[in-house]
N, C-alpha and C positions, 0 to 999 in steps of 0.2 A: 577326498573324492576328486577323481579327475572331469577337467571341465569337457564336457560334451560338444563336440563338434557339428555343425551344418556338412552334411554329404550331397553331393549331387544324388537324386534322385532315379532309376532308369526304369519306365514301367513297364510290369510284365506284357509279353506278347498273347496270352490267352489268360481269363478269369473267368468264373464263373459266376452269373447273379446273385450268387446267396453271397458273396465275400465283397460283394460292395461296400463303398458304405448307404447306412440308411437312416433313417430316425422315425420313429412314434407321429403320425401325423398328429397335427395341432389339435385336439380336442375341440376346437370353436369352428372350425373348417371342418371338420368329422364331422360333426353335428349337424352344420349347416348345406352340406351336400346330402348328409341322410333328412335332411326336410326337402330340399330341392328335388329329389330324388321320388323321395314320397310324393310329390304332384305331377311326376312325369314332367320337368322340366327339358329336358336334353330333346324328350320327343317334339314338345310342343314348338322349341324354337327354330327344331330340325324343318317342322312342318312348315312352319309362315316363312323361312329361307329357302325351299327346295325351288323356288322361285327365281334365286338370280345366280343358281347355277347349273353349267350344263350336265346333262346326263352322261357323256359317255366323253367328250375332249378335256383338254387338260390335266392339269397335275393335279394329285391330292390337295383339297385347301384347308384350312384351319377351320376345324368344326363348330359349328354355331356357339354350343353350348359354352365349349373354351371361351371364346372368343366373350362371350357378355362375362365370362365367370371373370375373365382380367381386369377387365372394367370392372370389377364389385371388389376385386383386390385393391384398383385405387382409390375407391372410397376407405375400404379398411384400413389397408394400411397405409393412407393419408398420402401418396402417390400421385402428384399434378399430372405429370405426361406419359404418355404411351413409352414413350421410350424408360422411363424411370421403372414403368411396369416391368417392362422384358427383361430391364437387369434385374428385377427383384424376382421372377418368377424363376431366371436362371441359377439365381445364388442359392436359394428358400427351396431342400428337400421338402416342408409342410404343404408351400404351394403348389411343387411340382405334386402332389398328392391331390390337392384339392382339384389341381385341373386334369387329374389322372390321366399323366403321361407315364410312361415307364422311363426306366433310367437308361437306357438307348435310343432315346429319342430328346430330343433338341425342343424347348420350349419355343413358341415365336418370335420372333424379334419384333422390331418398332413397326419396322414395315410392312412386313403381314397384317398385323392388329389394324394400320392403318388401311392399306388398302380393307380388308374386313367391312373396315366402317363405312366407306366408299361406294361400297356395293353393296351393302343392305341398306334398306332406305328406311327414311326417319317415322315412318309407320310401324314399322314392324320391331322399332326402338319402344315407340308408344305402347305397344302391344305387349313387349314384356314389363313396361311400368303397369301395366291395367294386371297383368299375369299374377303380378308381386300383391296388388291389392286386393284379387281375391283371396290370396289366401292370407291378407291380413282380415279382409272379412270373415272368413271360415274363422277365424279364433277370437270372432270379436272385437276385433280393434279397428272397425269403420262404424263410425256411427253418421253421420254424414248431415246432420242436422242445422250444426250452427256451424260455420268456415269462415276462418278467419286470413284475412289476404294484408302483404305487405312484400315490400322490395328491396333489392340491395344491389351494390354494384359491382361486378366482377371487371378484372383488369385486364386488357384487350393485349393480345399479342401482338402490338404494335406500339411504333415510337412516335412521338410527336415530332421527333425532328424530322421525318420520312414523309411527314403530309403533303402535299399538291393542292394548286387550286382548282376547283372543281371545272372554271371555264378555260382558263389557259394550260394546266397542266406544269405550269412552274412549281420548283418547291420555294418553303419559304425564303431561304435566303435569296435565289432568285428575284421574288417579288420585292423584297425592301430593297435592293441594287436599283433595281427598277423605278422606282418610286424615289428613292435618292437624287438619280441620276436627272431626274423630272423633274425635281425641289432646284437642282444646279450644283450639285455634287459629282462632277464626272467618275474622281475615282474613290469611293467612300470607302473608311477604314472600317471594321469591328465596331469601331465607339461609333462611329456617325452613326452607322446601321442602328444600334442599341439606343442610339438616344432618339433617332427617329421612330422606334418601335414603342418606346417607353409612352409615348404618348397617345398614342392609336387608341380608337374607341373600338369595339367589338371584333380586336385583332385576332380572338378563335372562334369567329362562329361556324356553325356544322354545317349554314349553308353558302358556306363559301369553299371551304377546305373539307379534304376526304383522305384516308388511306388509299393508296393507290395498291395495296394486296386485300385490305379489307377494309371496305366502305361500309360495311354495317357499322363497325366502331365509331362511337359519337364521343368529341371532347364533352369533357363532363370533369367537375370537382369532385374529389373522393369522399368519402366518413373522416380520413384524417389533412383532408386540407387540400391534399396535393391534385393537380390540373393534370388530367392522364384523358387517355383512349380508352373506353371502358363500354362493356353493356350490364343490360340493365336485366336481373333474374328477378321474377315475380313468382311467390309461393302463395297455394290455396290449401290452409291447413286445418285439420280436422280439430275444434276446439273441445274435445272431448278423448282425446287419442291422442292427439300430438303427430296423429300419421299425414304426408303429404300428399293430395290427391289430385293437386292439379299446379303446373308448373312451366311458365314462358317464358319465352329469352327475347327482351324489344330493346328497340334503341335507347340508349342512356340519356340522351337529352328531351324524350317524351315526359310529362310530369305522369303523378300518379292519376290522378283523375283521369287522363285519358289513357291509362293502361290497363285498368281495372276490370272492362268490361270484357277484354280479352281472356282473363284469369277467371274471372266469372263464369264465362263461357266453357269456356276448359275445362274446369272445375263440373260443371251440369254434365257435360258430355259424358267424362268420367262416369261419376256417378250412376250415371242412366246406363252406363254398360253394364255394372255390379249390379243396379234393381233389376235388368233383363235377365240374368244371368238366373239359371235356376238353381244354381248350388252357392249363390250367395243374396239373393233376395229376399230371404227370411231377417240376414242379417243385418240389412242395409234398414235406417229408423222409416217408417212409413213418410214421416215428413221430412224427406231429404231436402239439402239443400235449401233451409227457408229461411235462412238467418246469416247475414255476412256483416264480420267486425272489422274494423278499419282503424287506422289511428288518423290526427286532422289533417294529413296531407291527403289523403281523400276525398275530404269533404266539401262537397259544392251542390249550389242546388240541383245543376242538369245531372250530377250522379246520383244524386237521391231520389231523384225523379225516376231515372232509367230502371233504379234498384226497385222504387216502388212500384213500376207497373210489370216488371218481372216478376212479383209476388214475393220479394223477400223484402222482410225487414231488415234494416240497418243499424247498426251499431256502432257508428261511426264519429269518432270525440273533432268536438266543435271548436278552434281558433276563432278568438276574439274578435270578432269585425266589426262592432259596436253596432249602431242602429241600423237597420235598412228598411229598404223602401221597397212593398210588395203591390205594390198598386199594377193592375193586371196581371199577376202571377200568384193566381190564388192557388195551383197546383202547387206549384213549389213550396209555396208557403208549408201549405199542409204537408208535406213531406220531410221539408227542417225543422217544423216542428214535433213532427210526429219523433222523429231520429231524436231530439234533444229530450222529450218525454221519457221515451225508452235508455236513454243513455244516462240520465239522473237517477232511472230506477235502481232496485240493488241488485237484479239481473244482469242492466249494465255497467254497473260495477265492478262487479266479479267477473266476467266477459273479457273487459279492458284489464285487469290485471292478467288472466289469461292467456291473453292476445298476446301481454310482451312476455311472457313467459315460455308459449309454446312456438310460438314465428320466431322469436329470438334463438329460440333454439337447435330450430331446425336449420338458422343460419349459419348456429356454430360448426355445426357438426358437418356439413355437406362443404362450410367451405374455409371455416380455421381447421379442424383435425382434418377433415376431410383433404385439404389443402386444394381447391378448387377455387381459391378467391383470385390468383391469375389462371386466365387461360390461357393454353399451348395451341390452341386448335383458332382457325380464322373460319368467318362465315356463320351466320348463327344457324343455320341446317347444321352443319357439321359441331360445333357448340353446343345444341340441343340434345343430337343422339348422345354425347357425353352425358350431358345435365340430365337427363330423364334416366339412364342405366344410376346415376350418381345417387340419385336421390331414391331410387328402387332399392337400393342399398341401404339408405338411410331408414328405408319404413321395412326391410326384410330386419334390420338391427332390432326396432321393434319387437317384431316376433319373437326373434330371440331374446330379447330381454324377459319379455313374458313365461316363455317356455323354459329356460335354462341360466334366467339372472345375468347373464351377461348378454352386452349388446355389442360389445368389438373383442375382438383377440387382444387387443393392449390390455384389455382390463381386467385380464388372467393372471398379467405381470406383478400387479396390485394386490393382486387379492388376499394372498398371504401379510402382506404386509396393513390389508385392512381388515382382517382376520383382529391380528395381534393388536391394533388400535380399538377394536371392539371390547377386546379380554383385557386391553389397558383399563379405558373408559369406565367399565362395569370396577376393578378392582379398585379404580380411586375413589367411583361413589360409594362402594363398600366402605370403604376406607375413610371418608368423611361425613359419612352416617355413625358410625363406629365413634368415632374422635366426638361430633355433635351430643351423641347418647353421652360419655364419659362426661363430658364438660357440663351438661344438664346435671347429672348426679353429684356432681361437686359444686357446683352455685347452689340448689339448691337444698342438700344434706342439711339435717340441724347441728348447727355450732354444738361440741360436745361442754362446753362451757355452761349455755342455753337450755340444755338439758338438765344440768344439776342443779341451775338454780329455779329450775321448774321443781 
């Protein structure tokens, strides 16, 4: 056989659409546009956007509906930036389907999607996260009862070497010259700098240095150690559903205690637009909202307090403080008590394991697969409309899991191959039930010996 050669290429000057190429859209994106589809989604977003465009000037722009549908491509398919979007929506016949463009027409690129977000404003971001939750209500999956809240840190698009000081506007190298030069170092090397820094007491604090592109980012310590620019995402999840229904983006150097009440809030607001709502108020539990779980970075008496007289109970696990002294704080009292009552019960038991099993989860997903744990975007406005479509995402996966077993398109790739690990599993317990039975009948059979002399 002769070996086959690479030709140049020369493409025809006219074709016809049927001789394209094309492919079988993805069966998880087929599906999940004929749900979207089913609740007049394209209209509704059409409608709360006719707002920040004009009637009759300008070019055609990129339709609402595309435009959030990209954003739910980077949740799926695990896509950090806009720009990673555009090349995948460009490469991926399945998406150009999902976003039902025709094959004459050019997907968005970075810039588009960007301006996009720009000009829709972070309400009408809100509005399609409230969109997604009713019709997670419509199938049952808000039950809104008991919510449980915890936080994590996302990694800020910015460097520490980049920071300024807040009053002079020096960066750091800068400032330690400065301060060298002032000790009686006129011309300091590297090392001097370094051994002068080595010793400095609260050489990153937030109130001193800032991002000079983005000041929201607060120095903060990671989960794995490391001293980055980062903010802080606070989730309010449904401890019966696993669905997310209320979701903040605050400074990373705030503690949790004083972030809680925000997500709380959020959390209420939500909810009360589902119990107003008449096509989802049947579904939402009459005692919404009365029960929030916490783990002990929460726990202090002015939070238990605030929780108590908002009318929910606390479920909030207690760190060691050993004895204290309640003399004039007979409210409080009663409210760390009450909280450690309810938290020894086996209510609060099962609650607490919950808690790290459903918040844990929703961490993974929106921001290990998800791939949302660094952000590309600066400014927590423009962070948020990302975070609220990202996480719309994460509780539409829901539905779909409900309705059709799968919750992402990756886990199609699997499923054959979790198929044949099922029809494994079954044939080897066949298989060592089989063998168990044989080896019972042979320990215990009568000795043919034992027989005759019976």
């Amino acid at each position: 056989m002769a070996m086959g050669k690479r030709k140049d290429v020369e493409q025809p000057l006219f074709f016809t659409a049927a001789g394209l190429a094309h492919s079988p859209a993805h069966p998880f994106y087929r599906a999940l546009n004929r749900l979207l589809d089913e609740h007049s989604f394209d209209r509704f977003v059409q409608r709360r956007c006719e707002q920040f465009y004009h009637q009759t000037l300008g070019r055609p722009s990129l339709p609402p509906g595309v435009y959030f549908r990209c954003l739910l491509i980077g949740y799926f398919e695990g896509i950090d930036s806009e720009r990673g979007i555009a090349w995948r929506s460009a490469d991926s016949l399945s998406l150009r389907s999902f976003l039902s463009l025709p094959l004459d027409e050019n997907p968005p690129d970075h810039s588009t999607i960007s301006r996009t977000r720009r000009l829709i404003d972070l309400e009408t971001h809100h509005e399609v996260f409230v969109f997604v939750l009713e019709l997670l209500a419509e199938n049952d999956l808000i039950d809104g009862k008991t919510i449980g809240v915890d936080a994590t840190t996302l990694e800020a698009n910015a460097a520490l070497r980049s920071i300024v000081r807040r009053d002079t506007g020096e960066s750091y190298q800068q400032f330690l010259t400065r301060l060298a030069q002032a000790s009686g170092i006129e011309t300091p090397t590297r090392e001097d700098l370094a051994r002068l820094d080595r010793d400095r007491k609260n050489k990153g604090s937030n109130d001193d240095w800032q991002h000079p592109h983005d000041p929201d980012a607060k120095i903060t310590k990671m989960k794995d150690g490391r001293t980055h620019l980062a903010h802080k995402a606070e989730h309010a999840v449904d401890m019966k559903t696993g669905a997310i229904v209320g979701v903040t983006l605050q400074g990373a150097d705030q503690g949790d205690t004083t972030t809680i009440m925000a997500t709380v809030v959020e959390a209420t607001s939500t909810l009360r637009e589902l119990s107003d709502d008449q096509a989802t108020q049947e579904k939402i539990n009459d005692k919404w909202m009365s029960e929030v779980v916490t783990d002990k970075g929460y726990h202090s008496s002015q939070t238990l307090l605030d929780l108590s007289e908002m009318n929910l109970r606390s479920y909030a696990s207690e760190p060691d403080r050993g004895r204290r002294n309640w003399k004039d704080k007979p409210d409080e009292k009663h409210a760390v008590y009450a909280n450690r009552r309810r938290c020894r019960g086996r209510r609060g038991r099962r609650l607490m394991r919950r808690r790290g099993e459903l918040i844990e989860r929703s961490f993974a997903h929106a921001y290990e697969t998800g791939a949302m744990r660094r952000t590309h975007l600066r400014r927590h406005h423009n962070i948020l409309k990302r975070l609220l479509v990202h996480t719309a995402g994460f509780n539409l996966a829901l539905s779909m899991r409900k309705l059709h077993g799968v919750g992402k398109p990756r886990r199609l790739q699997g499923l054959f191959l979790l198929i044949w690990s099922w029809i494994g599993t079954i044939l080897i317990g066949v298989g060592l039930r089989r063998r168990d039975s044989d080896e019972s009948e042979i320990n215990f059979a009568p000795h043919p010996g034992l027989a005759l002399a019976a």
